[in-house]
N, CA and C atoms as an extended XYZ file, in Angstrom:
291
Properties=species:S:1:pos:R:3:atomname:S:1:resname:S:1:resid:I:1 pbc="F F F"
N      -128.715       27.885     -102.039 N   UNK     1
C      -128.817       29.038     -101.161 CA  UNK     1
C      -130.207       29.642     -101.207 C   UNK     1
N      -131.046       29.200     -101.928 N   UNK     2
C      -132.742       29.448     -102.024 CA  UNK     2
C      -132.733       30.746     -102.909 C   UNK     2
N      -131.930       30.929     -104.161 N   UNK     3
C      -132.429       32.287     -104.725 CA  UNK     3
C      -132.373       31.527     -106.258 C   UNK     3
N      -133.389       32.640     -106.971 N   UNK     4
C      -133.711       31.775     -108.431 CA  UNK     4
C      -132.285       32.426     -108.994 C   UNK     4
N      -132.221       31.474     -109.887 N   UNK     5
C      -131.274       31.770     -110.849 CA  UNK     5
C      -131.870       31.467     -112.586 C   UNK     5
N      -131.180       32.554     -112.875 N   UNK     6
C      -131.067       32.668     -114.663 CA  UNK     6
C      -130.007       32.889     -115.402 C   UNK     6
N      -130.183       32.082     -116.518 N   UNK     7
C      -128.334       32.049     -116.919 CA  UNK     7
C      -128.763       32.561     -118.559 C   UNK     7
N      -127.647       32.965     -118.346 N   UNK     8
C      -127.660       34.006     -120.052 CA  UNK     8
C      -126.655       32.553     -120.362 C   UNK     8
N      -127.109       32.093     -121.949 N   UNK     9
C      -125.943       31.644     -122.519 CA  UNK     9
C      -124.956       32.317     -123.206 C   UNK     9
N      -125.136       33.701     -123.433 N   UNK    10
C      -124.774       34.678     -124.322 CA  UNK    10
C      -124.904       35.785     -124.125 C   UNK    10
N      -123.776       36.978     -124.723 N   UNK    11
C      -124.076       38.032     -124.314 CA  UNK    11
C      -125.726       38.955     -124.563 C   UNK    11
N      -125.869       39.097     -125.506 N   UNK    12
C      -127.505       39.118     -126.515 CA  UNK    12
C      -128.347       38.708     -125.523 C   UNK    12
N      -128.689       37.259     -125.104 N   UNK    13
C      -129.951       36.661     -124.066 CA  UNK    13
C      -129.458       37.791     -122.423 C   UNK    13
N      -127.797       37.536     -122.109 N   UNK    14
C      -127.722       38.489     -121.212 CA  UNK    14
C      -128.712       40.205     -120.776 C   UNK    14
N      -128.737       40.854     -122.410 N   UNK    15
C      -129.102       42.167     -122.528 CA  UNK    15
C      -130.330       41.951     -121.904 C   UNK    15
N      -130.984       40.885     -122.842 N   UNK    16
C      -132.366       40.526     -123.153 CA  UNK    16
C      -132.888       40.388     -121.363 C   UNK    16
N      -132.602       39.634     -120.383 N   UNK    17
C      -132.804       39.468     -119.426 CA  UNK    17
C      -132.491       41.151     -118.035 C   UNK    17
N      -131.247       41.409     -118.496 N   UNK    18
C      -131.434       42.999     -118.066 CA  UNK    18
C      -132.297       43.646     -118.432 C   UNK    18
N      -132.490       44.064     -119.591 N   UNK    19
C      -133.712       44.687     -119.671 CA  UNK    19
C      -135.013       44.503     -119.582 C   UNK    19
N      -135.164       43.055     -119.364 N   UNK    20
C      -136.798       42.225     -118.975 CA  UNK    20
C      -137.453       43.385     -117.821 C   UNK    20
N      -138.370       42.938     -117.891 N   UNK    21
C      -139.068       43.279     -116.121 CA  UNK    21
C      -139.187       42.495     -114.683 C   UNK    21
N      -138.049       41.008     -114.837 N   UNK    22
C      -137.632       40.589     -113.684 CA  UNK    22
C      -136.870       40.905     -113.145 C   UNK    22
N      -137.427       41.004     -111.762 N   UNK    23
C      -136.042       41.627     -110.451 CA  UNK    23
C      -135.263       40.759     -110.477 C   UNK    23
N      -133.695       41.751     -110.274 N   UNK    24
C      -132.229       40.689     -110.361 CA  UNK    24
C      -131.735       41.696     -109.204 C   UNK    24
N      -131.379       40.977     -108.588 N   UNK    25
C      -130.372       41.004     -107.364 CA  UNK    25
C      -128.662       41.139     -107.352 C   UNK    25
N      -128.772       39.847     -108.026 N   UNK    26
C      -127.116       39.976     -108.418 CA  UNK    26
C      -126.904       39.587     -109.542 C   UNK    26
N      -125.634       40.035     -110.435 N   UNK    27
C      -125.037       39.637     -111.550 CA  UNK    27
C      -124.036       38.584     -111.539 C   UNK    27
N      -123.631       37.527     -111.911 N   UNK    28
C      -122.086       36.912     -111.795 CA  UNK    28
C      -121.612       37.290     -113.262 C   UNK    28
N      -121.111       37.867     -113.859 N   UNK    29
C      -120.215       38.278     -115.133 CA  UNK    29
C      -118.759       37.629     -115.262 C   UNK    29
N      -118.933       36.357     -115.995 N   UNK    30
C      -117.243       35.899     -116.147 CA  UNK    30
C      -116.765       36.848     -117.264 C   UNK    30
N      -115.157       37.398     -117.070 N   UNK    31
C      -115.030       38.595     -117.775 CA  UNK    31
C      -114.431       37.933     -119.145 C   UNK    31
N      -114.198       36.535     -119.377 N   UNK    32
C      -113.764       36.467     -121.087 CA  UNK    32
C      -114.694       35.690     -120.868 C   UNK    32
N      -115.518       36.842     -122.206 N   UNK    33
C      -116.671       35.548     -122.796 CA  UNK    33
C      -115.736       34.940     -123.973 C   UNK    33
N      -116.530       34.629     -125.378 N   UNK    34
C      -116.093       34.115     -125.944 CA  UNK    34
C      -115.743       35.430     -127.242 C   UNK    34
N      -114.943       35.138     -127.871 N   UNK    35
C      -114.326       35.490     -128.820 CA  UNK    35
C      -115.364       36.840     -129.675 C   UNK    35
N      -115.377       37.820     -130.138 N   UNK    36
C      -115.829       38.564     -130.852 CA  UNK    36
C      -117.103       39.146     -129.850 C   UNK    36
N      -117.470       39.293     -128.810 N   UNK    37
C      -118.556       39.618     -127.687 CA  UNK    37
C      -117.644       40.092     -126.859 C   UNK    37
N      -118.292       41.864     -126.307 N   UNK    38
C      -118.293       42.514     -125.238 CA  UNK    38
C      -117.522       41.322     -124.012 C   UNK    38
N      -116.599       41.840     -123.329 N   UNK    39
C      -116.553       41.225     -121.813 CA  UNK    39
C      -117.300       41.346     -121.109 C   UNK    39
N      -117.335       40.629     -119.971 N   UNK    40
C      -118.368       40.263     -118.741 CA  UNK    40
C      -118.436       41.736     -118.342 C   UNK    40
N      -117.111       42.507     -118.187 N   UNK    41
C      -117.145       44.223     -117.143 CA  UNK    41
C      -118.043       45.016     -118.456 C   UNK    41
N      -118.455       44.749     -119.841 N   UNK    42
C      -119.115       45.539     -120.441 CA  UNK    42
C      -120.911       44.884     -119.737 C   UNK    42
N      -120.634       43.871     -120.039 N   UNK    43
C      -121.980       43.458     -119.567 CA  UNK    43
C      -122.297       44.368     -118.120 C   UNK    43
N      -121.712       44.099     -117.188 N   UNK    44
C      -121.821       44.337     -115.823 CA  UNK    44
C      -121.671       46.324     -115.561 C   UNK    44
N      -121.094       46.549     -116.299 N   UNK    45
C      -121.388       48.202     -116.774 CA  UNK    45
C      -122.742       48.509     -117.029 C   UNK    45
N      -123.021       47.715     -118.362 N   UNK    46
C      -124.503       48.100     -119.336 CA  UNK    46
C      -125.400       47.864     -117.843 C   UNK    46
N      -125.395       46.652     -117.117 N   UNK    47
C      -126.589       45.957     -116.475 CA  UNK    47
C      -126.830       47.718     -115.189 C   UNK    47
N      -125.544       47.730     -114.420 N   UNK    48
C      -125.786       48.903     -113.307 CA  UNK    48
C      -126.223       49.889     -113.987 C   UNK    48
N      -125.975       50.530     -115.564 N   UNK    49
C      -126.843       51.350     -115.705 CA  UNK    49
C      -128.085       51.422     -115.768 C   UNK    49
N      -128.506       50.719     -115.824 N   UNK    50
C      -129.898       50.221     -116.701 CA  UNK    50
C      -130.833       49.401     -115.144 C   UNK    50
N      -129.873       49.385     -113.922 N   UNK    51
C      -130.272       48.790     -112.682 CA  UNK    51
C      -129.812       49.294     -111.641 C   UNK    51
N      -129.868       50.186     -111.087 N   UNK    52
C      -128.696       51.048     -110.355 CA  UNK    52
C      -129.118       50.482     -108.826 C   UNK    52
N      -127.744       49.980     -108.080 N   UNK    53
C      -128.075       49.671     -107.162 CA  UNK    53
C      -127.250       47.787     -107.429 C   UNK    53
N      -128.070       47.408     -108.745 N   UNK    54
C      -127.259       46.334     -108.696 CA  UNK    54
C      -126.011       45.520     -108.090 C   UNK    54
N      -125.755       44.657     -107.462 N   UNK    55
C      -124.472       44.195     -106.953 CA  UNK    55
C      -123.986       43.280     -108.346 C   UNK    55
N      -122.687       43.459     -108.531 N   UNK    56
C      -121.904       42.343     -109.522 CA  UNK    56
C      -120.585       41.740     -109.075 C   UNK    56
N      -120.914       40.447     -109.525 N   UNK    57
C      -119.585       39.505     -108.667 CA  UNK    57
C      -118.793       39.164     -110.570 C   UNK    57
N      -117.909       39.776     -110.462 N   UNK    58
C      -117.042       39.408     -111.770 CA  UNK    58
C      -116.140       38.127     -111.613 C   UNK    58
N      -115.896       36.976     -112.166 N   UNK    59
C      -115.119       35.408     -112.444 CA  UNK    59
C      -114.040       35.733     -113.307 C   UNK    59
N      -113.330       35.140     -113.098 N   UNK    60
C      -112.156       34.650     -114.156 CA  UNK    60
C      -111.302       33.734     -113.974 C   UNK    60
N      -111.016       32.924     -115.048 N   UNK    61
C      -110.123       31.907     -114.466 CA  UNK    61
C      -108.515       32.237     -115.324 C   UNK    61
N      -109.046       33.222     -116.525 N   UNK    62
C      -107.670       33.700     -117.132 CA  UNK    62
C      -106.847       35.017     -117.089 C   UNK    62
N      -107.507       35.919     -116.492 N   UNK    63
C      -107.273       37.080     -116.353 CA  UNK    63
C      -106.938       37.455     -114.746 C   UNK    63
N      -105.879       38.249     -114.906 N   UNK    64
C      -105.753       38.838     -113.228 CA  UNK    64
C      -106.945       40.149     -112.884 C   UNK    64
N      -107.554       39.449     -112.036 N   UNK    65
C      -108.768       40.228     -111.684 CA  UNK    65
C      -108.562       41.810     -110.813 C   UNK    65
N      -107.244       41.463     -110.190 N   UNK    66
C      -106.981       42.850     -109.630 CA  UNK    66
C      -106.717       43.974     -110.324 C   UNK    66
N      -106.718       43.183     -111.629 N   UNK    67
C      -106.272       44.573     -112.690 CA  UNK    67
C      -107.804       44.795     -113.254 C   UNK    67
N      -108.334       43.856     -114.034 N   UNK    68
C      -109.235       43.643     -115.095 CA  UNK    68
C      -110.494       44.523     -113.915 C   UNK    68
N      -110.632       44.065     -113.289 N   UNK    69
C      -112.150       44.345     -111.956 CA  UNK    69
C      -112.419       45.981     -112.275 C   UNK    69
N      -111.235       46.787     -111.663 N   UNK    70
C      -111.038       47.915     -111.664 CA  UNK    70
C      -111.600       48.913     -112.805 C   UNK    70
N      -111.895       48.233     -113.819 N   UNK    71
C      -112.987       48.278     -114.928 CA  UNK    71
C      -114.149       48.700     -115.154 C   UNK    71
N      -114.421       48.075     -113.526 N   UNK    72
C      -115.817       47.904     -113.331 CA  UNK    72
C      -116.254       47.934     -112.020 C   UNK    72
N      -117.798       47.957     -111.635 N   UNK    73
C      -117.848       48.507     -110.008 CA  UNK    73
C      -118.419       47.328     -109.707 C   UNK    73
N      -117.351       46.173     -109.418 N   UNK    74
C      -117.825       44.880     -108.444 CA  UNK    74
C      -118.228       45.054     -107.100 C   UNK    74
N      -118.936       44.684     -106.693 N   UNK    75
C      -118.982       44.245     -105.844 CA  UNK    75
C      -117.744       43.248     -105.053 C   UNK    75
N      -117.313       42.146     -106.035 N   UNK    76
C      -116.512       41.337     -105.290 CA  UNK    76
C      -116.024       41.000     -106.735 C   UNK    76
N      -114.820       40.306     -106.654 N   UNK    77
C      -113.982       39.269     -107.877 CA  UNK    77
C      -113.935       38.110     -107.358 C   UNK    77
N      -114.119       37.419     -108.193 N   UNK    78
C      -113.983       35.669     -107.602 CA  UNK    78
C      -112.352       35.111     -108.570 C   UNK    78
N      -111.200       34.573     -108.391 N   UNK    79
C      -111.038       33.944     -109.503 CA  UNK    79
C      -111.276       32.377     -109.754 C   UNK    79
N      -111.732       31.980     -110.602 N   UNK    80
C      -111.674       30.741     -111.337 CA  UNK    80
C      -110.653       29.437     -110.982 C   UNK    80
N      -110.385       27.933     -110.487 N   UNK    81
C      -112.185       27.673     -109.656 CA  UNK    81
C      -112.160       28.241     -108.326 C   UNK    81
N      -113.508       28.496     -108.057 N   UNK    82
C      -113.882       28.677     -106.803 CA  UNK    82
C      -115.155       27.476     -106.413 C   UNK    82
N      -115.220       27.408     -105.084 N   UNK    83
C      -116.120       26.367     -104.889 CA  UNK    83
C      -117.450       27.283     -104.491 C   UNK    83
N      -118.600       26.440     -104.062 N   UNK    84
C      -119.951       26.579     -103.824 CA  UNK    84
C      -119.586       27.468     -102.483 C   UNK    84
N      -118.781       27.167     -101.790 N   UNK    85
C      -119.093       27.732     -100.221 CA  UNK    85
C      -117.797       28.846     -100.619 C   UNK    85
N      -117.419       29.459     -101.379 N   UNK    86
C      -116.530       30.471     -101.681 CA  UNK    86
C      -118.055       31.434     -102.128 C   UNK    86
N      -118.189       31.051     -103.062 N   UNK    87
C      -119.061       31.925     -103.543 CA  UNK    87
C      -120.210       32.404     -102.146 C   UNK    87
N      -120.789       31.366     -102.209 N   UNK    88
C      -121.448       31.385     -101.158 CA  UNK    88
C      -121.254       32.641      -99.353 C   UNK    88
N      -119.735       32.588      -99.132 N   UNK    89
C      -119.417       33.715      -98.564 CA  UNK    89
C      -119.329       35.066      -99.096 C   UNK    89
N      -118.969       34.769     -100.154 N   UNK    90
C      -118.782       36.736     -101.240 CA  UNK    90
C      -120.301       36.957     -101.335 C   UNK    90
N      -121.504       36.066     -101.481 N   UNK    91
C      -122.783       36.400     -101.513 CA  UNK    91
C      -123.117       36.898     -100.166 C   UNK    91
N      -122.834       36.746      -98.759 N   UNK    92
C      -123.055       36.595      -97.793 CA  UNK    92
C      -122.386       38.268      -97.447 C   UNK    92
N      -120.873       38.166      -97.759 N   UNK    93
C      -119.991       39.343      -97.739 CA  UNK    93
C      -120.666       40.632      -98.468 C   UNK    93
N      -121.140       40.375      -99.351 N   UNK    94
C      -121.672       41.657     -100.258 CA  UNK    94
C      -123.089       42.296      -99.667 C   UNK    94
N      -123.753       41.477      -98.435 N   UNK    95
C      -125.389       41.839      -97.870 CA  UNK    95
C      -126.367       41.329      -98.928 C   UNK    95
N      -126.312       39.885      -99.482 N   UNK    96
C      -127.098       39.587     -100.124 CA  UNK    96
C      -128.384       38.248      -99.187 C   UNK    96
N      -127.643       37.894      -98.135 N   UNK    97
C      -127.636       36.773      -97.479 CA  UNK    97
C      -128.117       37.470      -95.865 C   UNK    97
């Protein structure tokens, strides 16, 4: 879709990249990370404060998102799988495109 991407492997590199001085556009936050780390809606909380204005698209493939989202100020919920041209419309849907 022609936009850079950067991937946190972790919540920690996540922070690290919010708080950088590169412009971010959008967030994707899958909401179970792994075991003993903040969820994706803490991440995606911390990031809009710290970026206001931010759009965030929250994932899940285990959690019901209509509950879990509400958490947090998505932009959109995806659940888990979704394809390239799914996403691709919620990017489009949100005024990123």
């Amino acid at each position: 879709m022609g936009f850079d991407v950067t991937a946190a492997e972790d919540f920690e590199s996540a922070i690290k990249i919010i708080e950088g001085p590169a412009p971010i556009d959008l967030l994707i936050a899958d909401i179970g990370l792994r075991p003993g780390t903040p969820h994706g809606i803490a991440i995606g909380n911390m990031a809009q404060s710290k970026r206001i204005g931010l759009k965030v698209i929250y994932m899940s493939g285990a959690y019901d998102l209509t509950l879990t989202a509400s958490y947090g100020d998505a932009s959109a919920v995806l659940q888990k799988p979704f394809t390239a041209e799914e996403l691709a419309d919620v990017v489009t849907a949100i005024g990123l495109i």
